[in-house]
matplotlib code that plots the C-alpha trace (Angstrom):
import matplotlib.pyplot as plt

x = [312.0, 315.6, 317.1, 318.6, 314.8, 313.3, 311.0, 308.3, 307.4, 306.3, 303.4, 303.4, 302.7, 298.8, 299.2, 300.8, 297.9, 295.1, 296.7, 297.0, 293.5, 292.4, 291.2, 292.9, 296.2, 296.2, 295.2, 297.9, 300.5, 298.9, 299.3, 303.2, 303.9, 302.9, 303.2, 305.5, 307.3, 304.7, 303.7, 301.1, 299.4, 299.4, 298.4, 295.1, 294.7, 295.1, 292.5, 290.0, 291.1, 292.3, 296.2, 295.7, 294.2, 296.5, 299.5, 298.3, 297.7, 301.3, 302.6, 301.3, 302.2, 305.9, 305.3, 304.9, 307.5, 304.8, 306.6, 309.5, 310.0, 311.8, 314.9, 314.1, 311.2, 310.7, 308.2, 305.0, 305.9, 308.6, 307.7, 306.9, 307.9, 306.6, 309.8, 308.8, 306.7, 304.6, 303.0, 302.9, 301.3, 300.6, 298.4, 298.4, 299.0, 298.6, 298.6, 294.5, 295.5, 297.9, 295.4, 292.2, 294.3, 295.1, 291.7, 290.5, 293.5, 292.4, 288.7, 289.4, 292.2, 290.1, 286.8, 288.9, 290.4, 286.5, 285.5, 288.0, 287.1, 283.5, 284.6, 286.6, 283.7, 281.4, 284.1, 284.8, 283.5, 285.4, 288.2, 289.7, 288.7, 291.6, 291.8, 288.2, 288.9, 292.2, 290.4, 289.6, 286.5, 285.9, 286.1, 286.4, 286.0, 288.8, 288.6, 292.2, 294.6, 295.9, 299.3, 298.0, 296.6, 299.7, 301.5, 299.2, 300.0, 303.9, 303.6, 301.5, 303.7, 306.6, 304.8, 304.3, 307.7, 309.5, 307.8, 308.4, 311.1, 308.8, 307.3, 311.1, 312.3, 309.4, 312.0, 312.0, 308.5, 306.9, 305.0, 301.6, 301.9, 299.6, 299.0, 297.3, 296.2, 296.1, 294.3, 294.6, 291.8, 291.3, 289.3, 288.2, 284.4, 281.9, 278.8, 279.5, 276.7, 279.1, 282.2, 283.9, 283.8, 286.9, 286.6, 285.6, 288.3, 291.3, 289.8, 291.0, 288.5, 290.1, 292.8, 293.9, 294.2, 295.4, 298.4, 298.4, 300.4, 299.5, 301.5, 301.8, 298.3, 297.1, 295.4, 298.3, 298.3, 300.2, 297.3, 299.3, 298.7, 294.8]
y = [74.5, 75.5, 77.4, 79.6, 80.7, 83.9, 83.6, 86.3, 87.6, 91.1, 91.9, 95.9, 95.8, 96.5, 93.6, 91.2, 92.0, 91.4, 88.4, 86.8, 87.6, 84.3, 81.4, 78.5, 80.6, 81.4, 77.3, 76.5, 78.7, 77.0, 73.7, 74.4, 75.2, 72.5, 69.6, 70.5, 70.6, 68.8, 69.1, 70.6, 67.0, 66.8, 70.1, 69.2, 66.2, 68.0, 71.4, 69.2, 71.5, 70.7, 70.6, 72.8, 75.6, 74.9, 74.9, 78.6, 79.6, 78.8, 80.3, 83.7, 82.7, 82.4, 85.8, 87.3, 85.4, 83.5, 80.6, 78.9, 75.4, 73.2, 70.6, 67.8, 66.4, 66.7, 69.0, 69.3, 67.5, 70.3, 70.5, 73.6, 74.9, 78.4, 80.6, 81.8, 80.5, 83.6, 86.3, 89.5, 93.2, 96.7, 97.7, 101.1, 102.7, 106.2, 105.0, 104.7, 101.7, 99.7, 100.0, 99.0, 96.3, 95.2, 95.5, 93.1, 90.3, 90.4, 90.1, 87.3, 85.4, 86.2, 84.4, 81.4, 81.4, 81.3, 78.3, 75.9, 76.7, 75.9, 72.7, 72.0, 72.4, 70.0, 67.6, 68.1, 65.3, 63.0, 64.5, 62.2, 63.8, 65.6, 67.5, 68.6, 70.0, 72.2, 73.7, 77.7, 78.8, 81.9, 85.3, 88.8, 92.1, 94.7, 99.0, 99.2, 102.0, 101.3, 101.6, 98.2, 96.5, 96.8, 95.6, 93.1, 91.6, 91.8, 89.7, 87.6, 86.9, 86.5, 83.6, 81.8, 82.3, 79.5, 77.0, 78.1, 75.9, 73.0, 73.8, 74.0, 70.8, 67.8, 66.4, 68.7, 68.0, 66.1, 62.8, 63.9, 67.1, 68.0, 70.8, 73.2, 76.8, 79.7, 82.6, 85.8, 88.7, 91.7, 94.9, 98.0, 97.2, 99.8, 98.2, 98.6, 101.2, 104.5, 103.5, 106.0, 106.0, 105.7, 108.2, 110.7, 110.3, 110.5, 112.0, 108.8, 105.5, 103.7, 101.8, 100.6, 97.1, 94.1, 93.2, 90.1, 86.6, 83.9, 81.1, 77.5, 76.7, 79.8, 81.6, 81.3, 78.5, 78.9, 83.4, 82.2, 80.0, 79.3]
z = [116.6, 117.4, 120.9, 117.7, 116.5, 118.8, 121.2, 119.5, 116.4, 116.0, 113.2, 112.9, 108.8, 108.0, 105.4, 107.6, 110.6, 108.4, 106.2, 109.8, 111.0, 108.8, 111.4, 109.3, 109.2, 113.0, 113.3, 111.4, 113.3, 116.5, 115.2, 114.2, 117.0, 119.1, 116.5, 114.0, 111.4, 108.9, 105.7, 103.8, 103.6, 107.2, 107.8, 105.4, 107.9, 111.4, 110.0, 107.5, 104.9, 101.2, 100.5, 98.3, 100.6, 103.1, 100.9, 99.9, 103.8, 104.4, 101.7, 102.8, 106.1, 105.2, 103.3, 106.3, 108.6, 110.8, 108.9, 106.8, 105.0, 107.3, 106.1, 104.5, 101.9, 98.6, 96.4, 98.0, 100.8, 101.8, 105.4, 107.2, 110.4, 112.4, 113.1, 116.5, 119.2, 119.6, 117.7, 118.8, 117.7, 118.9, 121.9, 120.4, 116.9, 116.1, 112.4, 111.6, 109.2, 111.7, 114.9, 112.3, 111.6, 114.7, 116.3, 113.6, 114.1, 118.2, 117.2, 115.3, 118.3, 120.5, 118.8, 117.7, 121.6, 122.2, 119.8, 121.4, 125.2, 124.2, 122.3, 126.1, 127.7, 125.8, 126.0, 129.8, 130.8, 129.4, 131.9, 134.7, 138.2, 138.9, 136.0, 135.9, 139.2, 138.4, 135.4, 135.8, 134.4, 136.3, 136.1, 138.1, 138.7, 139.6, 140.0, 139.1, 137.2, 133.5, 135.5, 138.1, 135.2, 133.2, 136.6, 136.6, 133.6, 133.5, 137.0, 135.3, 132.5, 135.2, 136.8, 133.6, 131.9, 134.1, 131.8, 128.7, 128.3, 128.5, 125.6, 123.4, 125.3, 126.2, 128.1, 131.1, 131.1, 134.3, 134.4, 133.8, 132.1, 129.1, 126.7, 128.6, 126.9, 129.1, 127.9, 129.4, 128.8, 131.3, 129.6, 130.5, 131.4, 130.1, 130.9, 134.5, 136.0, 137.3, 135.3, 133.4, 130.0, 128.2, 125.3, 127.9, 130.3, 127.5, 124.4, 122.9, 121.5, 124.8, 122.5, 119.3, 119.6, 121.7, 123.0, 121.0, 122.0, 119.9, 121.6, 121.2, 121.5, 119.9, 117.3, 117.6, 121.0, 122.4, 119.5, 122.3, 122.5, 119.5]

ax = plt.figure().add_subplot(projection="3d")
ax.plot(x, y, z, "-o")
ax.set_aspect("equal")
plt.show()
């Protein structure tokens, strides 16, 4: 991926949210962006699916401008190359059809995010010492205000941002760094006893989707992101 390319791309099309929500094509935006370009041969050899399927899931990728054909190759072995290194779509929509949409594409990051931290964990130990110990599996509890939790966040993104630039250019990358997904969830807990209840306190459902980042690793890591 070039400097030239942007750092995001921003789904807000109903078509585009839900052509996205497919596992292999949010695996396959992943696996751009961390490996490629390749073709749709190798992508058949990284997923386990046919060329054929995964020559079609690119396609409507690049229909949508989660990818492009890269220089160089011939034919079917054009390779392929993702045009931004994260995705991106609405918290909120006040169109029915956009936030349906986008509910369904973070329903479906968030259960791939899901399948590979379980597949971390049964591999775990196979982990040298040290990096079993600076994994975070944990979670916790806050009372904040949507206002804090959006602070949260931003601060949050801040501290992460610095190495970004590790991920366009392996060579600022330190002896002993690896791929390493961070995922990011924080939601507004009903099942709490006392809490309020979001379609009480607003007259709204409590949201219309997520605030999606499929990054390198994503559902596209990297969903961030897989």
């Amino acid at each position: 991926m070039t400097d030239q390319q942007p750092r995001s791309i921003r789904l807000t099309d109903p078509r585009a949210l839900r052509a996205y929500a497919h596992p292999t094509r949010m695996t396959l935006v992943g696996l751009l962006r961390r490996s490629g370009p390749f073709t749709a041969t190798r992508a058949a050899e990284l997923t386990g699916e046919s060329v054929a399927s995964c020559s079609y899931h690119l396609r409507i990728l690049a229909k949508y401008g989660l990818v492009e054909q890269a220089p160089g190759g011939k034919g079917r072995e054009k390779p392929w190359r993702a045009t931004a290194q994260y995705t991106e779509w609405p918290d909120h929509s006040e169109d029915a059809a956009v936030a349906e949409a986008a509910d369904a594409l973070s329903g479906a990051a968030i259960e791939l995010y899901f399948q590979r931290v379980l597949r971390a964990v049964e591999n775990r130990h196979t982990l040298p010492p040290e990096w079993r110990e600076a994994e975070r599996y944990s979670d916790a509890l806050f009372h904040l205000t949507p206002d804090e939790l959006t602070g949260l966040g931003e601060r949050i993104e801040e501290l992460l941002r610095p190495y970004e630039e590790r991920e366009r250019d392996p060579a600022l990358r330190p002896e002993g760094a690896e791929a390493v997904a961070f995922v990011q969830l924080a939601f507004l807990d009903r099942e709490i006893p006392g809490g309020v209840d979001a379609e009480t306190a607003d007259g709204t459902d409590g949201g219309n989707g997520g605030n999606g980042k499929g990054g390198a690793g994503s559902a596209g890591s990297g969903d961030e992101g897989e």
